[in-house]
CHARMM-style PDB file with segment names, atoms N, HN, CA, C and O in Angstrom:
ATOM      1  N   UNK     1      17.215  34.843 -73.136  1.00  0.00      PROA
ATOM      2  CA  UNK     1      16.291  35.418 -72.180  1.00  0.00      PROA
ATOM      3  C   UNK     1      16.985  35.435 -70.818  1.00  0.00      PROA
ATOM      4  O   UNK     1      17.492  34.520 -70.169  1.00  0.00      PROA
ATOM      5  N   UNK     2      16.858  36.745 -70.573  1.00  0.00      PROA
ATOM      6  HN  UNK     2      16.446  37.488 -71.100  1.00  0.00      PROA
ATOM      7  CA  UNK     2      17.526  36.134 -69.053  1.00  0.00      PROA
ATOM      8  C   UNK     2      16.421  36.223 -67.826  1.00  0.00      PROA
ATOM      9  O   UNK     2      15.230  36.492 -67.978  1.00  0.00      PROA
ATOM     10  N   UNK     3      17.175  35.897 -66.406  1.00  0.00      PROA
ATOM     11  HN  UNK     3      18.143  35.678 -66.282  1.00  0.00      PROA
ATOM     12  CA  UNK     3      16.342  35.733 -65.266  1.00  0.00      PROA
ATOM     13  C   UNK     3      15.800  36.752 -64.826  1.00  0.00      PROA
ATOM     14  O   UNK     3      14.832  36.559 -64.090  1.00  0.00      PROA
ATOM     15  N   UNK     4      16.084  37.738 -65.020  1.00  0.00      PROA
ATOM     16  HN  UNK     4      16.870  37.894 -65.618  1.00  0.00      PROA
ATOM     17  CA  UNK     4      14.953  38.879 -64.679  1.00  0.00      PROA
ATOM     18  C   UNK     4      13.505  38.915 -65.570  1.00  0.00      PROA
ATOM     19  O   UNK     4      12.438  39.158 -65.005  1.00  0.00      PROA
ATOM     20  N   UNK     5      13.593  38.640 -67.052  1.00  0.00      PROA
ATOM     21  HN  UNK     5      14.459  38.443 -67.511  1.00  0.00      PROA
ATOM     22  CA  UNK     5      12.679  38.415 -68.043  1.00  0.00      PROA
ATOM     23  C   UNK     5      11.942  37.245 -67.213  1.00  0.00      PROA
ATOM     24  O   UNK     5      10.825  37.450 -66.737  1.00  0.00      PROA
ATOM     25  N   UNK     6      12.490  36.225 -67.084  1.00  0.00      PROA
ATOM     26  HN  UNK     6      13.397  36.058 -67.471  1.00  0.00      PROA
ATOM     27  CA  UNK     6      11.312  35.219 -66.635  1.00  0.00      PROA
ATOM     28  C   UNK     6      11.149  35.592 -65.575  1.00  0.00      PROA
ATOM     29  O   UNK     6       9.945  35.827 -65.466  1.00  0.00      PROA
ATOM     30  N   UNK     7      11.730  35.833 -64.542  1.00  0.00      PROA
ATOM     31  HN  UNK     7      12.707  35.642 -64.630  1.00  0.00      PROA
ATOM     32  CA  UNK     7      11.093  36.616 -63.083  1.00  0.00      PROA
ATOM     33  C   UNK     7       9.698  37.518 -63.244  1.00  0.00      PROA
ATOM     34  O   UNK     7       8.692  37.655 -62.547  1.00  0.00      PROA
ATOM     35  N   UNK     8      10.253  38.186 -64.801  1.00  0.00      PROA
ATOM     36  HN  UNK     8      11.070  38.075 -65.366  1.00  0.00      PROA
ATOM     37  CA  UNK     8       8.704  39.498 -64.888  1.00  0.00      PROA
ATOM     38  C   UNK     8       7.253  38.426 -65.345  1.00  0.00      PROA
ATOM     39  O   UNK     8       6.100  38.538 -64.928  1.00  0.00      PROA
ATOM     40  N   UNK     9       7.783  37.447 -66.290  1.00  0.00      PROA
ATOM     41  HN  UNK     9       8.719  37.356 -66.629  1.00  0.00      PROA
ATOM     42  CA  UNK     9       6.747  36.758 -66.978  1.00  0.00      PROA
ATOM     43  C   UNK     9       5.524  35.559 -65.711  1.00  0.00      PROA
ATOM     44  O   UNK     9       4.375  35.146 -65.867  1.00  0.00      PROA
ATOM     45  N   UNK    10       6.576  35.379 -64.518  1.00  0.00      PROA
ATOM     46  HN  UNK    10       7.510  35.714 -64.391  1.00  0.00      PROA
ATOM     47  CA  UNK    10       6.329  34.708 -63.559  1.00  0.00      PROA
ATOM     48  C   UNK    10       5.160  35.767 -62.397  1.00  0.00      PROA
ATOM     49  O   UNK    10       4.123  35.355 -61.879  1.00  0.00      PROA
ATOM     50  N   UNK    11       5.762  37.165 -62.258  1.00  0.00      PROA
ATOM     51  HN  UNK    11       6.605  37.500 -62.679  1.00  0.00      PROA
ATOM     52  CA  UNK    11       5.186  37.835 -61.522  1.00  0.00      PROA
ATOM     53  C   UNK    11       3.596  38.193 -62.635  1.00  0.00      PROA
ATOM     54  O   UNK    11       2.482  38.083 -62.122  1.00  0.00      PROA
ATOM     55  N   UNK    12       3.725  38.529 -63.851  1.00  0.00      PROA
ATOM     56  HN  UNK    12       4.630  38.618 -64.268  1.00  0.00      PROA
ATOM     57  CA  UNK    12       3.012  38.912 -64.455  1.00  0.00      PROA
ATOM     58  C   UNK    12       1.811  37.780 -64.740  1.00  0.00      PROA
ATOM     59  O   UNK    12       0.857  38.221 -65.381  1.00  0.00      PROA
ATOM     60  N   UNK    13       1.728  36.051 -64.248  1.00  0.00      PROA
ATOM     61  HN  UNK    13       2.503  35.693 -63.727  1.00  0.00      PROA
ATOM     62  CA  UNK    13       1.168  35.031 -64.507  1.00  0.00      PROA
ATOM     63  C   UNK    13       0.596  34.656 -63.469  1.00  0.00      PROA
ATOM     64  O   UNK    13      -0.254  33.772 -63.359  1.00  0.00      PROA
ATOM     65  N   UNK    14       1.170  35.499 -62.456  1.00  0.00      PROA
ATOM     66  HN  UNK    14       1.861  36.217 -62.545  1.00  0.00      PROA
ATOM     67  CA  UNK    14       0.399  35.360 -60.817  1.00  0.00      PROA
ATOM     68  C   UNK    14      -0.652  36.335 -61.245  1.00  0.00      PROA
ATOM     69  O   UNK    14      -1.847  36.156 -61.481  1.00  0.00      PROA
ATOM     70  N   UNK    15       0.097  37.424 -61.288  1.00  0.00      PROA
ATOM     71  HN  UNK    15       1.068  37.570 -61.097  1.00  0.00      PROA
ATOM     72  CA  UNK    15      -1.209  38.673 -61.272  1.00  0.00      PROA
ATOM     73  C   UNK    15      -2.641  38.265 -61.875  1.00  0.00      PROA
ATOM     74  O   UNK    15      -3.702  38.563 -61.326  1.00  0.00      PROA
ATOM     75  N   UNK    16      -2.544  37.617 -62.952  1.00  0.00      PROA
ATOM     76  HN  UNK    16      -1.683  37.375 -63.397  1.00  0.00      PROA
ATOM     77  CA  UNK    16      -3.048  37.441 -63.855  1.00  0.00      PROA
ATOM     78  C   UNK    16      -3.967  36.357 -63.001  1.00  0.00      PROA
ATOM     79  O   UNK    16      -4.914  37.032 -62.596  1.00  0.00      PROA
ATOM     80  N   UNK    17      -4.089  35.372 -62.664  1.00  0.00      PROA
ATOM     81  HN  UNK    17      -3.320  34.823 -62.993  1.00  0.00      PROA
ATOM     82  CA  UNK    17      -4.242  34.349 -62.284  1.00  0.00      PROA
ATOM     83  C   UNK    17      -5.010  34.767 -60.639  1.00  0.00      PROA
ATOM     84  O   UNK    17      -5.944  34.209 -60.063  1.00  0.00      PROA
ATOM     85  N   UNK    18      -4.242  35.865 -60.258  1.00  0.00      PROA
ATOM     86  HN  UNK    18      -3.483  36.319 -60.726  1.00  0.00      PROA
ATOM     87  CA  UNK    18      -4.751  35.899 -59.024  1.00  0.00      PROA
ATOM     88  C   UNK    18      -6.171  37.080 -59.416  1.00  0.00      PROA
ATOM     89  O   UNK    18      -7.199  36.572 -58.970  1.00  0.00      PROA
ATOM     90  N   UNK    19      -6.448  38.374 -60.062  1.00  0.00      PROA
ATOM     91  HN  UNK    19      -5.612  38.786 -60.425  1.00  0.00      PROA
ATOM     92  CA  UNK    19      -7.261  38.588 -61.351  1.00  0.00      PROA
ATOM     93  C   UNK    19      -8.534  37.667 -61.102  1.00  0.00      PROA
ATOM     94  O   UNK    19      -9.436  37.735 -60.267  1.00  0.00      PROA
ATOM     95  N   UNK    20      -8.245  36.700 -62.234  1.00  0.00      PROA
ATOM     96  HN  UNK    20      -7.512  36.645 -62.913  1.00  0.00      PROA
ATOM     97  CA  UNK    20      -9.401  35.897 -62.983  1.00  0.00      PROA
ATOM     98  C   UNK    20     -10.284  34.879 -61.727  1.00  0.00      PROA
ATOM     99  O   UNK    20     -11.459  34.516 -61.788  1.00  0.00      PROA
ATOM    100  N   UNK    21      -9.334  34.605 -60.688  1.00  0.00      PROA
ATOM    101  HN  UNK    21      -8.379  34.900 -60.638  1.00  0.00      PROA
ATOM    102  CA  UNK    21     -10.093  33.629 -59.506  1.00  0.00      PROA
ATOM    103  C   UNK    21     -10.512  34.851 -58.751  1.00  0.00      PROA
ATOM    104  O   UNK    21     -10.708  34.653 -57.552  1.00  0.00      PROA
ATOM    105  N   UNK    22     -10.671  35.926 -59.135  1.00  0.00      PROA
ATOM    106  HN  UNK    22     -10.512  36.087 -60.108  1.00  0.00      PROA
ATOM    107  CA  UNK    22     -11.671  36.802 -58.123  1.00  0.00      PROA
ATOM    108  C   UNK    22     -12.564  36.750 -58.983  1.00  0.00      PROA
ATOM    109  O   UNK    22     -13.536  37.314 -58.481  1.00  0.00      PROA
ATOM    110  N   UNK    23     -12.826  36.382 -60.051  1.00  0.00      PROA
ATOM    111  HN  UNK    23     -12.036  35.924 -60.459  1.00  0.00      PROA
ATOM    112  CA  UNK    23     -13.991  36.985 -61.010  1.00  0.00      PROA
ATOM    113  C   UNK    23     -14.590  35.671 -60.897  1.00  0.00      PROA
ATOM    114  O   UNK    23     -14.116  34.574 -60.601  1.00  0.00      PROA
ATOM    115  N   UNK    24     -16.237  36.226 -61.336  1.00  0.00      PROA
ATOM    116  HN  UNK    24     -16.622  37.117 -61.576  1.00  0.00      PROA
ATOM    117  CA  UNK    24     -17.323  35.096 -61.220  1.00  0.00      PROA
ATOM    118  C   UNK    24     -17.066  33.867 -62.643  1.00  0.00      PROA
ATOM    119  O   UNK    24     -16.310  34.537 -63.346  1.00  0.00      PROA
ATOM    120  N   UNK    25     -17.189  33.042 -63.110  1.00  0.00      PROA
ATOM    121  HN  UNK    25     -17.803  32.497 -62.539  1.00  0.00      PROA
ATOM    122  CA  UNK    25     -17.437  32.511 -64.037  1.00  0.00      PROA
ATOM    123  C   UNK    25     -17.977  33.136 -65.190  1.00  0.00      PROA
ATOM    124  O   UNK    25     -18.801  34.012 -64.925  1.00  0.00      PROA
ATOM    125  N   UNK    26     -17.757  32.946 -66.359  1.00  0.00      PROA
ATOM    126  HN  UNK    26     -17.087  32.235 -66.574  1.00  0.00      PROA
ATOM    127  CA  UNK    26     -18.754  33.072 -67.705  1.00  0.00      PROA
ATOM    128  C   UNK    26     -19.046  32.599 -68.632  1.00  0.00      PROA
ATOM    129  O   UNK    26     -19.687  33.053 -69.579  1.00  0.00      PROA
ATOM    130  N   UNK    27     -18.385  31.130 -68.383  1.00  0.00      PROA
ATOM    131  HN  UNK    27     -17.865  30.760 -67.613  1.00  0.00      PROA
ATOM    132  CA  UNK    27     -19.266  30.120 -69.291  1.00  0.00      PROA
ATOM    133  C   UNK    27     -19.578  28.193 -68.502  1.00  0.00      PROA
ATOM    134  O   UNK    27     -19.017  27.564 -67.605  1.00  0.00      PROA
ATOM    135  N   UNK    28     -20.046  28.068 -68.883  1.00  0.00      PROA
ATOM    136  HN  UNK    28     -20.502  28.579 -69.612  1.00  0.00      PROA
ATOM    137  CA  UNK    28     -20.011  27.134 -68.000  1.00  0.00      PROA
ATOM    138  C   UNK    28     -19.143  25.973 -68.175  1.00  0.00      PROA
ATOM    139  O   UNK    28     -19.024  25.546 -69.323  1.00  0.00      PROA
ATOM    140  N   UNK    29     -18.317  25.207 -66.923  1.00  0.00      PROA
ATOM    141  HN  UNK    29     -18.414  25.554 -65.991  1.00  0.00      PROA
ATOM    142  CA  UNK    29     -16.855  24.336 -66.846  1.00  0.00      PROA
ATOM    143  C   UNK    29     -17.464  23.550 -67.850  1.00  0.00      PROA
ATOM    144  O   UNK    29     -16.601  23.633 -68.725  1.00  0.00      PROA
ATOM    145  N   UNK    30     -18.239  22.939 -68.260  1.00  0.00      PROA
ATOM    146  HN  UNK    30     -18.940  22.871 -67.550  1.00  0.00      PROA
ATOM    147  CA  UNK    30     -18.705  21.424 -68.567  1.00  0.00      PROA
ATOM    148  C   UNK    30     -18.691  21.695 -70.013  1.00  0.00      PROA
ATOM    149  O   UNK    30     -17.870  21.115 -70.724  1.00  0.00      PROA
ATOM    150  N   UNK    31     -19.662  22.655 -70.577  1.00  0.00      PROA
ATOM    151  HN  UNK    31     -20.329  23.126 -69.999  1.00  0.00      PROA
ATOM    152  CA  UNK    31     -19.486  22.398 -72.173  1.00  0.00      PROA
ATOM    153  C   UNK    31     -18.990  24.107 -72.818  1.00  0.00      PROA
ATOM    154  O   UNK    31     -18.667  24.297 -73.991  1.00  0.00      PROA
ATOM    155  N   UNK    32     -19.013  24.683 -72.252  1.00  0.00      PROA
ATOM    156  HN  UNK    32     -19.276  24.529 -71.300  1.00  0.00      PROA
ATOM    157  CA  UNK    32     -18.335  26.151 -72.703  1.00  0.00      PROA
ATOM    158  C   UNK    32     -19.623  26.777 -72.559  1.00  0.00      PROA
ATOM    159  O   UNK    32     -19.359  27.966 -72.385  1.00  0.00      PROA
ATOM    160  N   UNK    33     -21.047  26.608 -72.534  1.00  0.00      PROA
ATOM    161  HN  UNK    33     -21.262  25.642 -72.675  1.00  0.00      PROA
ATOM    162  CA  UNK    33     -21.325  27.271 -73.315  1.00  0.00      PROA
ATOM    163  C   UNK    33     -21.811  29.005 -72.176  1.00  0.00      PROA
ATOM    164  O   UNK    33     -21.490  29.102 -70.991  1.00  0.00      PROA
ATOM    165  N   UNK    34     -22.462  29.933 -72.824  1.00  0.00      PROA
ATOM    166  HN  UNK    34     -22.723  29.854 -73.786  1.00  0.00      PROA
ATOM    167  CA  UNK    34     -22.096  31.394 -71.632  1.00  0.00      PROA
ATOM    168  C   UNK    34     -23.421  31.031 -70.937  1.00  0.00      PROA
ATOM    169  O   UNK    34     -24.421  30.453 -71.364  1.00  0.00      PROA
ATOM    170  N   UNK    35     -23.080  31.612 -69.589  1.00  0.00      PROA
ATOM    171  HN  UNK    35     -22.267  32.081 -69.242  1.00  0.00      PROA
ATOM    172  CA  UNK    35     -24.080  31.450 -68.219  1.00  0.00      PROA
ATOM    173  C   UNK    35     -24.908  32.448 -68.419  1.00  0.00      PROA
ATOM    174  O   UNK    35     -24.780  33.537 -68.978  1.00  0.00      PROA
ATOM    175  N   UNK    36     -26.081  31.738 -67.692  1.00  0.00      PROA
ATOM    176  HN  UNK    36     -26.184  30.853 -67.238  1.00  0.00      PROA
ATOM    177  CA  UNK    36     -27.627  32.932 -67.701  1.00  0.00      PROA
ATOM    178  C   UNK    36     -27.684  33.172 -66.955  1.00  0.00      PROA
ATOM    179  O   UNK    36     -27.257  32.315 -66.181  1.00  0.00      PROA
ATOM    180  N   UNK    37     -28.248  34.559 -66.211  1.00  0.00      PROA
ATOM    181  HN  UNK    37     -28.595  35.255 -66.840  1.00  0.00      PROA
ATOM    182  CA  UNK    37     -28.685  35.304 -65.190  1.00  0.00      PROA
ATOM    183  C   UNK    37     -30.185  34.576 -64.780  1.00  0.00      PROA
ATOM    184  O   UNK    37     -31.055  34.499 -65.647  1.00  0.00      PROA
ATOM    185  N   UNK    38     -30.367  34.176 -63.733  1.00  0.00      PROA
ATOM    186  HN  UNK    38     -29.660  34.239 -63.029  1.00  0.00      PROA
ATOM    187  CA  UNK    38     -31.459  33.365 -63.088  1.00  0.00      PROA
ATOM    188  C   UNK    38     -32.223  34.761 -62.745  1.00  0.00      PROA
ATOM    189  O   UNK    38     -31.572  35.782 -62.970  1.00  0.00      PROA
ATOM    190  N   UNK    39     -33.671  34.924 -62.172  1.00  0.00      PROA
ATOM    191  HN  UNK    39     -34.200  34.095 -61.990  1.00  0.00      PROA
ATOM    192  CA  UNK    39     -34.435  35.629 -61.476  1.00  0.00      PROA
ATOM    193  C   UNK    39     -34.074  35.710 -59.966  1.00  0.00      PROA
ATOM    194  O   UNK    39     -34.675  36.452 -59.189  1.00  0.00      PROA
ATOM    195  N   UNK    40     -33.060  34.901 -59.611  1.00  0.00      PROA
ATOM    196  HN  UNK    40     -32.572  34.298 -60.243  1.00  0.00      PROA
ATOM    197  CA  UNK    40     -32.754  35.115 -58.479  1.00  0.00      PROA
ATOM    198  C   UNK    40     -31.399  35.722 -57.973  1.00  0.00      PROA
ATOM    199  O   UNK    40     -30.978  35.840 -56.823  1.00  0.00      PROA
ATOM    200  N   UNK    41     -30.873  36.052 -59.110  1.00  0.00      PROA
ATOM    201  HN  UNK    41     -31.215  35.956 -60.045  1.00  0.00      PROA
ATOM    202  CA  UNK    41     -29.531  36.469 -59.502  1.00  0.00      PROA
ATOM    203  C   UNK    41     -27.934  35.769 -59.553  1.00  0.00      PROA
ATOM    204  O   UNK    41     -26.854  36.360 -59.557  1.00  0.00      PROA
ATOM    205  N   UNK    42     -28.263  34.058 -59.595  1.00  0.00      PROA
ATOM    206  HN  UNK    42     -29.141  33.578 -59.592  1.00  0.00      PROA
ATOM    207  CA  UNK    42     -27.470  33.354 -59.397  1.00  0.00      PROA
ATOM    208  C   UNK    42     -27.172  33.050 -61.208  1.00  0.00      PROA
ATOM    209  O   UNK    42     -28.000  33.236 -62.100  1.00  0.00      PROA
ATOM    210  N   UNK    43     -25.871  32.585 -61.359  1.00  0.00      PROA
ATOM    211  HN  UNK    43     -25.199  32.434 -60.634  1.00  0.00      PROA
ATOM    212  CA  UNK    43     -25.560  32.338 -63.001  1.00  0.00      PROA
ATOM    213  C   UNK    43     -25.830  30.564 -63.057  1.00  0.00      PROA
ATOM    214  O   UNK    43     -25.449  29.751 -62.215  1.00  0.00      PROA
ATOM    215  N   UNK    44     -26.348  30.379 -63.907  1.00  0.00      PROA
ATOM    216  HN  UNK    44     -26.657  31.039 -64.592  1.00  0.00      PROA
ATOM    217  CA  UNK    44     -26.554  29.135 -64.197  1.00  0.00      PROA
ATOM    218  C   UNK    44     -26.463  28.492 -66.232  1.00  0.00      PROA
ATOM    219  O   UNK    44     -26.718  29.125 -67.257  1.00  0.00      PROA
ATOM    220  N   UNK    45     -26.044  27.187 -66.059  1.00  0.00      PROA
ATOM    221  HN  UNK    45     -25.837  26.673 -65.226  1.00  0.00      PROA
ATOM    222  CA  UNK    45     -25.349  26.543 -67.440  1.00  0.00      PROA
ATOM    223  C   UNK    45     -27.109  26.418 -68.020  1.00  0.00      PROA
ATOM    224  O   UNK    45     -27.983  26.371 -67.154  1.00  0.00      PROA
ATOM    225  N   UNK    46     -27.440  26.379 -69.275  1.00  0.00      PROA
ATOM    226  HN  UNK    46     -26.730  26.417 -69.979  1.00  0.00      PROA
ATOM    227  CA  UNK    46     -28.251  26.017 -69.509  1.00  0.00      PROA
ATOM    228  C   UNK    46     -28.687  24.799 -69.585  1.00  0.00      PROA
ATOM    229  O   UNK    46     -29.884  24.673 -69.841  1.00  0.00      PROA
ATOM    230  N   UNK    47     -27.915  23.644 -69.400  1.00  0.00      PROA
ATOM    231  HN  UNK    47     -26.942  23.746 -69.191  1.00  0.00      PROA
ATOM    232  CA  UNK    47     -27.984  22.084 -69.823  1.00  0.00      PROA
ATOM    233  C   UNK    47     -28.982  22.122 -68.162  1.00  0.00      PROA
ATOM    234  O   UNK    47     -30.062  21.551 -68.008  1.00  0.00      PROA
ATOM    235  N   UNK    48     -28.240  22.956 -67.078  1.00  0.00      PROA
ATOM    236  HN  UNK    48     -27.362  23.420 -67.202  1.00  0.00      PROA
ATOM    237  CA  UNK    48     -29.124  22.862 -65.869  1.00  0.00      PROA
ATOM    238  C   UNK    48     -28.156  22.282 -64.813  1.00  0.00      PROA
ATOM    239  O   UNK    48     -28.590  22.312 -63.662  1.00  0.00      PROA
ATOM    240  N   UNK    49     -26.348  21.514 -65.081  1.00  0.00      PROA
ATOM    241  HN  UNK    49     -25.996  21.489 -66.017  1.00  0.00      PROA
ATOM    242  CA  UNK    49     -25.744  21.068 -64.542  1.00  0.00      PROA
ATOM    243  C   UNK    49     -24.868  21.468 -63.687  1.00  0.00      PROA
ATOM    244  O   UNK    49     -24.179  20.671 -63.050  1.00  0.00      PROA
ATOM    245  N   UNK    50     -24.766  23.016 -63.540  1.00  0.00      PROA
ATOM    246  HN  UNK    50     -25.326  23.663 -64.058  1.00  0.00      PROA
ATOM    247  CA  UNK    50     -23.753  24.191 -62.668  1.00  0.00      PROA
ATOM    248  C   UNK    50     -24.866  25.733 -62.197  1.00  0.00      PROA
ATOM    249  O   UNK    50     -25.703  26.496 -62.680  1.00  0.00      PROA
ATOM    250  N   UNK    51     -24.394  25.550 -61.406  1.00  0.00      PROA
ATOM    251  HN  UNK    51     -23.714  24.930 -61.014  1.00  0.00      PROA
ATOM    252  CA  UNK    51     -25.066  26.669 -60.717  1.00  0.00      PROA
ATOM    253  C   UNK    51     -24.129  27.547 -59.510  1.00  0.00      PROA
ATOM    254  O   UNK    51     -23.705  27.188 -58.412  1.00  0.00      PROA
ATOM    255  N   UNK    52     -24.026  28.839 -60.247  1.00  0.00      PROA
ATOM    256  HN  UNK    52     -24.370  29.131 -61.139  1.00  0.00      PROA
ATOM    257  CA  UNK    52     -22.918  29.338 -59.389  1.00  0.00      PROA
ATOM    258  C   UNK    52     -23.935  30.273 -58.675  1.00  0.00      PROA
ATOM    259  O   UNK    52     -25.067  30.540 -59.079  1.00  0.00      PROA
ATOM    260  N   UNK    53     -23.404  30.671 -57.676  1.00  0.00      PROA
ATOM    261  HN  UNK    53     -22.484  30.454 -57.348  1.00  0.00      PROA
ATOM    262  CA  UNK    53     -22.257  30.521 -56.841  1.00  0.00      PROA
ATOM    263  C   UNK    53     -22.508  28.820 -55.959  1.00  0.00      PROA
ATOM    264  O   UNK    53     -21.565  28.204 -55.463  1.00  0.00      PROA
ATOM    265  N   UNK    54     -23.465  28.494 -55.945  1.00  0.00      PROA
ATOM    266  HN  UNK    54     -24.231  28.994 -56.348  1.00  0.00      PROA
ATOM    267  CA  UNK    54     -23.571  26.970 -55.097  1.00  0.00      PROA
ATOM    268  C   UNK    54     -22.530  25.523 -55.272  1.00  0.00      PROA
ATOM    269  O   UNK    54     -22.153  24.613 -54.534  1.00  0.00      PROA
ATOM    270  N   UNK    55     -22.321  25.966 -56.843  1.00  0.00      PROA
ATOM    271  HN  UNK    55     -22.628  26.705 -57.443  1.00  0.00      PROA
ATOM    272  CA  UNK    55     -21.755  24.237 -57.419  1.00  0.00      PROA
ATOM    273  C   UNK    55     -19.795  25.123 -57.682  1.00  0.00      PROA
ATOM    274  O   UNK    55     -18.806  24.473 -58.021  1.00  0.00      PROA
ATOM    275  N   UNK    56     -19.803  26.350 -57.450  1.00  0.00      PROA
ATOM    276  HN  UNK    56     -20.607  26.878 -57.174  1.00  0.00      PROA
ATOM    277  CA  UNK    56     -18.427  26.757 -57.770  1.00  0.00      PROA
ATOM    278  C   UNK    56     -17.349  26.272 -57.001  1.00  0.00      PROA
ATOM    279  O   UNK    56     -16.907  26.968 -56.086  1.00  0.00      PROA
ATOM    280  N   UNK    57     -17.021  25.510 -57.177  1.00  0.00      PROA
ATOM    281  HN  UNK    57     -17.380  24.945 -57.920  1.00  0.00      PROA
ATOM    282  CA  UNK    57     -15.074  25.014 -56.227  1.00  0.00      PROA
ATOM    283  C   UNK    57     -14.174  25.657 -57.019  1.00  0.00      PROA
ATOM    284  O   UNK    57     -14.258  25.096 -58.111  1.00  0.00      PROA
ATOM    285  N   UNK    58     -13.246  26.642 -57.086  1.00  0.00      PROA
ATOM    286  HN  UNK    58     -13.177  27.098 -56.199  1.00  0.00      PROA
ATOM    287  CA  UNK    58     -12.677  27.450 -57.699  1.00  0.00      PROA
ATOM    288  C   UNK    58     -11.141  25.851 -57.643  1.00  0.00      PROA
ATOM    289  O   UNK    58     -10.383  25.719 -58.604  1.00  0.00      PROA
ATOM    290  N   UNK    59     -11.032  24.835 -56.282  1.00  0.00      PROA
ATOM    291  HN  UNK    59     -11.648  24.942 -55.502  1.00  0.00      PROA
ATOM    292  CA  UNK    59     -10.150  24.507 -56.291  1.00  0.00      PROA
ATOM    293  C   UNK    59     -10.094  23.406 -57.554  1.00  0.00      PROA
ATOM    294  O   UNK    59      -9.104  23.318 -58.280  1.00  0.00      PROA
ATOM    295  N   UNK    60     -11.246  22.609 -57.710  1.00  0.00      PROA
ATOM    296  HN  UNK    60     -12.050  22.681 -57.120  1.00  0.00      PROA
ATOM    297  CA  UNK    60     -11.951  21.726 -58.531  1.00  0.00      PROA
ATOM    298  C   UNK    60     -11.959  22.122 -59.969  1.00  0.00      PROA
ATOM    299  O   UNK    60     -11.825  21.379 -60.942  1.00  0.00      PROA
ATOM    300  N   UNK    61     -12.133  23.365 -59.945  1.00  0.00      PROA
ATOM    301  HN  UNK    61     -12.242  23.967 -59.155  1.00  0.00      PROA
ATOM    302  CA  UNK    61     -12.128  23.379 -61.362  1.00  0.00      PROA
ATOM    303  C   UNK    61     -10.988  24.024 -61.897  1.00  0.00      PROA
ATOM    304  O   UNK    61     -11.006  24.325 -63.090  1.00  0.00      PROA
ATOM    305  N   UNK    62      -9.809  24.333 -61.066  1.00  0.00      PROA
ATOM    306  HN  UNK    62      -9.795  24.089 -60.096  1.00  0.00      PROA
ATOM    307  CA  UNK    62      -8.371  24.162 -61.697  1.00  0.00      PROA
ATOM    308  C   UNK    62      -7.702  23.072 -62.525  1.00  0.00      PROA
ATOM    309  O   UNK    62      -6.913  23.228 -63.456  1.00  0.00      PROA
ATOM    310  N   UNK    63      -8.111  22.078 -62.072  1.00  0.00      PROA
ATOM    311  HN  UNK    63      -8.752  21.950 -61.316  1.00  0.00      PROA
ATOM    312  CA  UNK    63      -7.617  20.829 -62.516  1.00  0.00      PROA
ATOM    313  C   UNK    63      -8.165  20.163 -63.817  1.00  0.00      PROA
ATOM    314  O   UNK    63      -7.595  19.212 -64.352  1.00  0.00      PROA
ATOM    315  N   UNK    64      -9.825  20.987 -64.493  1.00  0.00      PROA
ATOM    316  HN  UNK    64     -10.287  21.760 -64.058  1.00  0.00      PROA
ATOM    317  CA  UNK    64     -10.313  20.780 -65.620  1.00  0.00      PROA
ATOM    318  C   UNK    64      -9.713  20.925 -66.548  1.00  0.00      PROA
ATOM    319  OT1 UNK    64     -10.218  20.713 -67.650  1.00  0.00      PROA
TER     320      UNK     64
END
């Protein structure tokens, strides 16, 4: 493999990455399972333990 190949795989893992932290959540960090649309239009876990956009640390939940 050479250094241009991993140069592309490196640029292509940002993109990617930079992508998915613009997007809202869709399942919830804690047990997987997929987020509900509230009446107020906020996404929330069903257990009742995440509530986005309020409980979202995009930095916090890198490290999960």
């Amino acid at each position: 493999m050479s250094w241009e190949q991993l140069r592309s795989i490196v640029a292509q893992d940002r993109q990617e990455r930079e992508f998915w932290a613009g997007q809202p959540p869709r399942a919830c960090p804690f047990d997987g399972t997929p987020l509900e649309e509230g009446p107020d239009g906020t996404l929330a876990c069903r257990m009742g333990d995440f509530r986005y956009p309020q409980d979202w640390d995009p930095a916090a939940m890198a490290g999960m």
